[in-house]
C-alpha positions in Angstrom: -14.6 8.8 -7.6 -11.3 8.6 -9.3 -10.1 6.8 -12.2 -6.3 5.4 -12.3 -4.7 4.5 -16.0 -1.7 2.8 -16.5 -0.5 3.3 -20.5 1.9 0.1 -21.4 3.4 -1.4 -24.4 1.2 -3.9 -25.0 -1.8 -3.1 -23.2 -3.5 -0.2 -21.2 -5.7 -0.6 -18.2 -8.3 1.4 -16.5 -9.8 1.2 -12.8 -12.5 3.4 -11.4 -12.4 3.6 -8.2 -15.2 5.0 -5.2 -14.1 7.4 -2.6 -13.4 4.8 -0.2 -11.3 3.1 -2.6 -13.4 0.5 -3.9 -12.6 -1.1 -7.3 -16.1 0.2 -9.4 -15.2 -0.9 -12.7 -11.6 -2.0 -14.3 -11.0 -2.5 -18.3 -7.9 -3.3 -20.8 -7.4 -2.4 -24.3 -4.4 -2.2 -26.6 -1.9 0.4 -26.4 -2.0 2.5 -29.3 1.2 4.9 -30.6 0.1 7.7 -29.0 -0.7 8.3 -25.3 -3.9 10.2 -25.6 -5.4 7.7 -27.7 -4.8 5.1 -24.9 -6.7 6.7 -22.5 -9.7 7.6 -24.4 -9.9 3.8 -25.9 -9.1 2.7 -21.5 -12.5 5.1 -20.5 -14.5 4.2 -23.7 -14.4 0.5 -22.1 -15.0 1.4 -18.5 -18.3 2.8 -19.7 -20.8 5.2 -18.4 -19.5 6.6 -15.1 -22.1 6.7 -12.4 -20.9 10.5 -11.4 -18.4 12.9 -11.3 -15.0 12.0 -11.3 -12.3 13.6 -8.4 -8.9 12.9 -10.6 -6.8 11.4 -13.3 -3.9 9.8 -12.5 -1.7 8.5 -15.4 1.1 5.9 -15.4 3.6 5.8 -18.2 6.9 4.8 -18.4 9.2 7.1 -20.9 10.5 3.9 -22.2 7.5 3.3 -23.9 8.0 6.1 -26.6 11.3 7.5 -26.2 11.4 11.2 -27.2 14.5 13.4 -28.6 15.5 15.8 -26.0 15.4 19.3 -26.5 19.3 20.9 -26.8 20.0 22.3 -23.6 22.6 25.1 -22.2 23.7 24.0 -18.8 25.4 26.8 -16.7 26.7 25.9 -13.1 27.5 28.3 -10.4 30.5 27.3 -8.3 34.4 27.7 -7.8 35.7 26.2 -11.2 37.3 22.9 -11.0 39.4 20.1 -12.7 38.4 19.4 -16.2 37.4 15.6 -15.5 34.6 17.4 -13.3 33.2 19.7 -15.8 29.8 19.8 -16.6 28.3 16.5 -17.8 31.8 15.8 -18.1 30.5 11.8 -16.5 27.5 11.3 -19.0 27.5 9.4 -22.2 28.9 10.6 -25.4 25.6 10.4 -27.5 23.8 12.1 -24.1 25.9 14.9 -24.2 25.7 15.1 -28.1 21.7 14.9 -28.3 21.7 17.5 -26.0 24.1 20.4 -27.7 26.8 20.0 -25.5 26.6 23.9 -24.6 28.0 24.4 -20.2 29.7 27.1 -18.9 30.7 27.5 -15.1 30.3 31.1 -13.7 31.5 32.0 -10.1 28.9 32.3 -7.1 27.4 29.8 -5.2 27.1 28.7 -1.6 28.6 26.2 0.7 26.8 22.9 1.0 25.4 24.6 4.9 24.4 27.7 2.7 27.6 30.2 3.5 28.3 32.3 0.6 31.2 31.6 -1.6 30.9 34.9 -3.2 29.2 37.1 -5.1 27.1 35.6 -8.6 29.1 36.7 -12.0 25.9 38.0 -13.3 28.6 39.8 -16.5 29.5 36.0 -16.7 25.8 34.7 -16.6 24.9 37.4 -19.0 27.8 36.4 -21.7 26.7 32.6 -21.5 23.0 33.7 -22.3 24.3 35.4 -25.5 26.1 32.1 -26.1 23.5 30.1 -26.0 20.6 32.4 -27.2 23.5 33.1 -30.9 23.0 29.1 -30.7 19.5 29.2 -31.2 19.0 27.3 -27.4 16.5 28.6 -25.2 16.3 25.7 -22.5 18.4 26.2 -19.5 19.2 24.0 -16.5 21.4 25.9 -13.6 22.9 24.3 -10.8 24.5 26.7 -8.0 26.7 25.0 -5.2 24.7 25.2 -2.0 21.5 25.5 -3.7 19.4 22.9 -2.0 20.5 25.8 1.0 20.6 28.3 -0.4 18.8 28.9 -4.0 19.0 32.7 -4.0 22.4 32.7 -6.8 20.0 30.4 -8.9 17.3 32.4 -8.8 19.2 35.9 -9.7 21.0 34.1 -12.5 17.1 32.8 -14.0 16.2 36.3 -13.9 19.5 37.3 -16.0 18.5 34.3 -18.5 14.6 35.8 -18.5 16.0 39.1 -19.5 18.4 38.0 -22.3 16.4 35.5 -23.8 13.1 36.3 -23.8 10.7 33.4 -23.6 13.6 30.6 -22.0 12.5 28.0 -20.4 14.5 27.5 -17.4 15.2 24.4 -14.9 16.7 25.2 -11.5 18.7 22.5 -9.8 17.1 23.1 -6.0 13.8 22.5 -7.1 15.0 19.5 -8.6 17.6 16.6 -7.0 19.9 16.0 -3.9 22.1 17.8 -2.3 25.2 16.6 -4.0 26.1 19.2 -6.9 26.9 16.6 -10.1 23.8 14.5 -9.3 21.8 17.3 -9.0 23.3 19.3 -12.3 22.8 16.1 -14.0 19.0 15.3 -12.8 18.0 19.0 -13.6 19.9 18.6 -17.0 17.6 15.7 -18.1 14.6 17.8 -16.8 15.3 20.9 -19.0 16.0 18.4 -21.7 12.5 16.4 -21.2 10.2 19.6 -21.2 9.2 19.0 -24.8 8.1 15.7 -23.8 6.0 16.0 -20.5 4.3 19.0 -22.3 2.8 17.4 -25.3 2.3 14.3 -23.1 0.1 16.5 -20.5 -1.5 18.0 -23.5 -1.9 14.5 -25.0 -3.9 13.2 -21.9 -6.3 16.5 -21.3 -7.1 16.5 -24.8 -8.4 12.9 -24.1 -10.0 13.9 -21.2 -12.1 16.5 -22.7 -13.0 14.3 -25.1 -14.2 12.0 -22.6 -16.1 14.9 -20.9 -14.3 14.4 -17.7 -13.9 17.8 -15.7 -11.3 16.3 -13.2 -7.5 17.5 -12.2 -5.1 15.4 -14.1 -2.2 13.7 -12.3 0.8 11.4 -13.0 2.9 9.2 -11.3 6.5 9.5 -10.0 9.2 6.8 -10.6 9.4 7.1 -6.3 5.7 6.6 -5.6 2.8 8.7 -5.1 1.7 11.5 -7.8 1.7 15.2 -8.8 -0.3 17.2 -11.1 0.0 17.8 -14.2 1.4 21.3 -14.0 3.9 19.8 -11.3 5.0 17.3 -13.8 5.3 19.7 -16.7 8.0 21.2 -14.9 9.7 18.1 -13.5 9.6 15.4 -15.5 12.7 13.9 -14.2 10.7 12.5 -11.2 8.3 10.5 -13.1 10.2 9.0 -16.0 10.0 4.9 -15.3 6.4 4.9 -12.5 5.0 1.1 -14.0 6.8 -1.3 -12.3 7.1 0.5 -8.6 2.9 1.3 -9.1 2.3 -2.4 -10.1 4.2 -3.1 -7.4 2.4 -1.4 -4.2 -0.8 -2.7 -6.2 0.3 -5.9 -6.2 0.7 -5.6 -2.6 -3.1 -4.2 -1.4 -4.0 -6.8 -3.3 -3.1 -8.8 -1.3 -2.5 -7.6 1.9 0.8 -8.6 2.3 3.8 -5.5 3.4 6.5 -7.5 2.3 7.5 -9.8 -1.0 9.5 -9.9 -3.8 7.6 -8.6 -7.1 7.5 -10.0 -10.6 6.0 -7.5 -13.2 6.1 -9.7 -16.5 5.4 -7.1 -19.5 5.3 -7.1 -22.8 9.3 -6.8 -23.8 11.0 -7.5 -20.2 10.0 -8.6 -16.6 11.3 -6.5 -14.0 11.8 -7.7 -10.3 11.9 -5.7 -6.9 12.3 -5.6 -3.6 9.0 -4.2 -1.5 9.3 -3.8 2.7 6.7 -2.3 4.6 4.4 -2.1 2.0 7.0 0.3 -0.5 9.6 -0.8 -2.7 12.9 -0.4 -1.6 14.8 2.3 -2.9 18.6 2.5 -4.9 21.3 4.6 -2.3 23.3 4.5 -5.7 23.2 5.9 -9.5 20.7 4.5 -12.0 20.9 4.7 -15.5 18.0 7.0 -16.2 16.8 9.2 -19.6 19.1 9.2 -22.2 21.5 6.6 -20.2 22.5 9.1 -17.8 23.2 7.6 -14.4 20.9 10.0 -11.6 20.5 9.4 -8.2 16.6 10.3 -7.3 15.6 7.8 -5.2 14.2 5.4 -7.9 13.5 2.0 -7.0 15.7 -0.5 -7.3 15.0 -2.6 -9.6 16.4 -5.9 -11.9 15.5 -5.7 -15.0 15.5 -9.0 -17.7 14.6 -9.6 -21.4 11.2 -10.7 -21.8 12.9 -13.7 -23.8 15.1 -14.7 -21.3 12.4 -16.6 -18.9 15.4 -18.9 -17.4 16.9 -15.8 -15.8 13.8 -14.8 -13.8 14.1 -17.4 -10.9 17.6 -17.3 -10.5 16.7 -12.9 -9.7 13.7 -13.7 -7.9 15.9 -16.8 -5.4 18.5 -13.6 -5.3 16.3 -11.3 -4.2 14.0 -13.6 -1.7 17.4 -13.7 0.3 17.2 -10.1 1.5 13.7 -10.9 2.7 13.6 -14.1 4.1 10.4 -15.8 4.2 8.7 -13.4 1.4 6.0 -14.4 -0.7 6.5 -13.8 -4.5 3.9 -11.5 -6.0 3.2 -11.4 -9.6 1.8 -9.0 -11.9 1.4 -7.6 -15.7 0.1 -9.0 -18.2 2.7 -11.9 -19.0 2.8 -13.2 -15.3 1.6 -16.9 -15.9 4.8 -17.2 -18.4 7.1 -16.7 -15.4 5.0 -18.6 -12.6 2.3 -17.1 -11.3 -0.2 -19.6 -11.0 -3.3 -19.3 -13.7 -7.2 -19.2 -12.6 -9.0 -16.9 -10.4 -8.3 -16.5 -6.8 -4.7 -14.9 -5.1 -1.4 -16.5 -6.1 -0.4 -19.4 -4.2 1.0 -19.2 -1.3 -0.3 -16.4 -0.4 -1.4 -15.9 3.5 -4.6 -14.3 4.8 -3.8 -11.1 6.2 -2.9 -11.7 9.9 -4.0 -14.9 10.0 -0.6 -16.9 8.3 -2.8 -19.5 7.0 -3.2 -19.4 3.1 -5.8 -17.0 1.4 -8.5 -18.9 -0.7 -10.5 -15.6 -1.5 -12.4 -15.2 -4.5 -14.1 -12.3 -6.2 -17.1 -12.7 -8.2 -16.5 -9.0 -9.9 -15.4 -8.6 -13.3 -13.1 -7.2 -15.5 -13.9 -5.9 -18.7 -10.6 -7.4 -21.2 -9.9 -6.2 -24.7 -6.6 -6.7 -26.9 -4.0 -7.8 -25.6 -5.6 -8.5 -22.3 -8.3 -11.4 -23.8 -6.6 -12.1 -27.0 -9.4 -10.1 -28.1 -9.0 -7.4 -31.2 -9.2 -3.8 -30.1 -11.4 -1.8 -33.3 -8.3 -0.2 -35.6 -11.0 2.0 -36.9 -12.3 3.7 -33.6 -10.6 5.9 -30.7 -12.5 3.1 -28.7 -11.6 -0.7 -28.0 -14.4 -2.7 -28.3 -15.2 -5.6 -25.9 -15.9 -9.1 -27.3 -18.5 -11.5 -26.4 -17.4 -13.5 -24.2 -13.8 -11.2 -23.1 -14.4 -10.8 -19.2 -12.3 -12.2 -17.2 -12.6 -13.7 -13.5 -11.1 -12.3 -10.7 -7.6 -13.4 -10.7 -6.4 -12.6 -14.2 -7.9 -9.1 -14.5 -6.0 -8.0 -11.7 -2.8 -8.5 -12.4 -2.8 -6.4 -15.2 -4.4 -3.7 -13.2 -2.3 -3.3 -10.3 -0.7 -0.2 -11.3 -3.7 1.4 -12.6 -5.6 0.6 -9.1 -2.8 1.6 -7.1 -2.7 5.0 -8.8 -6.2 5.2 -9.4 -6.3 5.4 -4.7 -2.8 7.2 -4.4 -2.3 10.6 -2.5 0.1 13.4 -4.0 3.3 13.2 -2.6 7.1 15.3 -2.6 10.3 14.4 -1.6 12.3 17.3 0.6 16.2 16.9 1.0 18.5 19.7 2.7 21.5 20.2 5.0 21.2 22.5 7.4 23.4 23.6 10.4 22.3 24.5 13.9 24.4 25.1 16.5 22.1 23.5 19.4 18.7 22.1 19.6 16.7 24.9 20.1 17.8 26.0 16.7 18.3 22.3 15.3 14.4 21.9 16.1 13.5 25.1 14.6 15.5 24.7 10.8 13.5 20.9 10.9 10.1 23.0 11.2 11.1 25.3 8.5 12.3 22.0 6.1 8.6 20.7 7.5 7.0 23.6 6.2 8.8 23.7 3.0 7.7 20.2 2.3 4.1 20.6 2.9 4.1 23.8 0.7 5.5 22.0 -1.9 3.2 19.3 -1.7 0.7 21.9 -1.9 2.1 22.7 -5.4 2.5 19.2 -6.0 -0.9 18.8 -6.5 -2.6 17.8 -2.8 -5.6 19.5 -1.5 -4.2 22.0 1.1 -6.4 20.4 4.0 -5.2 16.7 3.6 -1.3 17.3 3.4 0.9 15.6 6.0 4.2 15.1 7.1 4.8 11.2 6.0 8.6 11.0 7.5 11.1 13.2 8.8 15.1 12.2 9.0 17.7 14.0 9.7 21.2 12.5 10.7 24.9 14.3 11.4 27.1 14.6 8.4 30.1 12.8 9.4 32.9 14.8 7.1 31.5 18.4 7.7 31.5 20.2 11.0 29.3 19.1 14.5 25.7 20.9 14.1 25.3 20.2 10.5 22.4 17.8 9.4 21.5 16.2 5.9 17.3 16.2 6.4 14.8 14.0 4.6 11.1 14.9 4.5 8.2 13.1 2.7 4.8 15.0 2.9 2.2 13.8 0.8 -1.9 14.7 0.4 -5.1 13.7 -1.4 -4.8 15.0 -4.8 -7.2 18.7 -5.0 -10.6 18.0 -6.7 -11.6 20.6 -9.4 -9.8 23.2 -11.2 -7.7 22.7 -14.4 -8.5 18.4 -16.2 
């Protein structure tokens, strides 16, 4: 079994789920400030559980208690350039302020197809430690040119960090974002700067585990689908900083069988639309604002955001939308969905089709969800870690589930990475032997993701010429994902 909680404004829902994927029991409760409280109140109200639990998998958008960021030195390895490219020289004002506004560009680095463009300054890297260390910062992110190729000059210049300040905590930019050098300096920036965060989060959520007695792996969920573990996360919170809308989405989705439709997820304080082909949501090719309103390109959905006042707006998005999938159903979810259409009672949505049939679905469901707070207009217990259920709070199928389609959705969902490089090969022979060595790297770092060794795959594999560099070089995109590991560390 395995248990998938989504932790929301308002409201946070719980689903347990059978190996087969089978919803076994679902519940809502209020949010509460703090994360850990959430989910003990969401597994006090799912009850006994009738055996040992597989995983965890959280779902919580940073939004939802935004944290300070821990100052952060930020040293990139490359050829210096023009001022206007500087370090964070693009990000906000108050970003770069929260964060200490302490770079410092040394030389080294590769080319973007891994050539070396000299030898690392380690004197350099060395001076900037003392820098920062004399400025009481011991978070570092570094970003080397060509390190998505080659990540050997990041790796030397962590170990020259280690040594001068003893106990750093260190970000490196190829384990991190694309291969463009400014996205990926500023991605791995926000992730030294969100360590504080995803650590007492992580701490938050075991802590509640324990006190649940649940001996199970803990997971979260990425903004880009799938999960990773908790240790995974610790060090990469970057990649799992806004998960609610994209979960809700894909759960919105096997709920209804449908691989296509335009998504409403109607929260608490704003209703968020998106795009979903082939059963995931489709992703941005461009910058997002992300932590801290930094703009990152990570592969985040994309997604239109509105004020949760502003109802008028929401069916001029959705019309918008609906025109870059003609004929899409509109699917809604969250727990304000009836305020912006969805139609009320049990049953799918209307207009809804029957899985391969086109004619409409008239299913029903005679299970039950167990409703507190916010979901019911029930009162969650202020004076216990445990939300109560009313007499008289369950819900029938139809209005349960919508507030539970991210939780379900994670509560079924396989680890999963995402592995981008550029590579050159100067025929196919050796073209088809650097895309098994970006295969392997994948699957091993799905491994370390979280996945059980024997269940990881290869999802998708792209690779396509870069037009402005030489013939033989290849930009290569692989997505391996596996079914999280059972035991070890909750």
């Amino acid at each position: 079994m395995r248990i998938g909680i989504d932790v929301g404004r308002a409201t946070s829902t719980a689903v347990l789920v059978d190996e087969a994927g089978r919803v076994l029991a679902e519940a809502v409760v209020d949010s509460a400030p703090r994360t850990g409280l959430c989910v003990r109140r969401a597994l006090a109200a799912l009850g006994p559980l009738p055996g040992p639990v597989g995983a965890v998998a959280v779902v919580t958008d940073l939004a939802r208690r935004p944290p300070r960021p821990r100052p952060v030195a930020v040293l990139r390895i490359a050829p210096g350039s023009h001022a206007a490219l500087a370090p964070l020289a693009d990000w906000p004002e108050a970003a770069r302020t929260a964060l200490g506004g302490l770079t410092g560009v040394v030389a080294g680095g590769s080319a973007v197809t891994g050539g070396s463009l000299g030898p690392l300054d380690r004197d350099g890297v060395a001076a900037f430690a003392a820098r920062a260390r004399d400025a009481g910062v011991r978070v570092f992110a570094v970003c080397a040119a060509g390190a998505p190729a080659r990540p050997g000059p990041e790796l030397d210049a962590a170990a020259v960090l280690a040594a001068a300040v003893p106990g750093a905590s260190l970000s490196l930019s190829y384990e991190t974002g694309a291969a463009g050098l400014r996205e990926r300096e500023s991605a791995t920036a926000v992730n030294a700067a969100l360590g504080g965060w995803a650590e007492e989060l992580v701490a938050d959520c075991r802590a509640a585990l324990r006190s649940a007695r649940i001996a199970a792996p803990l997971c979260f969920a990425r903004d880009d689908g799938g999960l990773v573990s908790a240790e995974y996360f610790a060090r990469h919170p970057v990649i799992a900083t806004a998960p609610a809308s994209g979960c809700a989405a894909r759960g919105a989705l096997a709920r209804t069988g449908l691989d296509r439709a335009v998504v409403v997820d109607a929260g608490a304080r704003s209703v968020r639309c998106l795009v979903v082909r082939d059963g995931e949501p489709e992703r941005s090719t461009r910058l997002l604002p992300g932590p801290f309103g930094v703009r990152l390109a990570l592969g985040a959905p994309e997604i239109v955001e509105t004020d949760g006042a502003e109802a008028a707006t929401v069916p001029v998005t959705v019309a918008r939308l609906r025109e870059r999938v003609p004929g899409a159903d509109v699917l809604y979810t969250g727990g304000r969905a009836e305020a912006f259409g969805a139609p009320a009672g049990p049953g799918e949505p209307a207009g809804h089709r029957e899985p391969g049939t086109g004619g409409p679905d008239t299913r029903t469901d005679p299970r039950t969800t167990v409703l507190t707070g916010a979901g019911a207009g029930a009162r969650a217990d202020a004076r216990s870690d445990a939300a109560r259920p009313l007499t008289g709070a369950a819900a029938p199928y139809g209005q349960g589930p919508r507030l539970t389609d991210a939780a379900r959705y994670a509560a079924g969902a396989d680890c999963r990475i995402e592995v981008e490089q550029v590579i050159s090969a100067a025929g196919r022979a050796e073209l088809d032997q650097a895309l098994a060595a970006v295969r392997d790297h994948a699957l091993s770092r799905c491994v370390a993701a979280g996945a059980a060794p024997g269940s990881v795959r290869i999802e998708s594999l792209t690779h396509a010429p870069v037009a402005y560099l030489p013939a033989g070089v290849h930009r290569v995109t692989v997505r391996a994902a596996g079914a999280p590991a059972s035991g070890g560390t909750p």
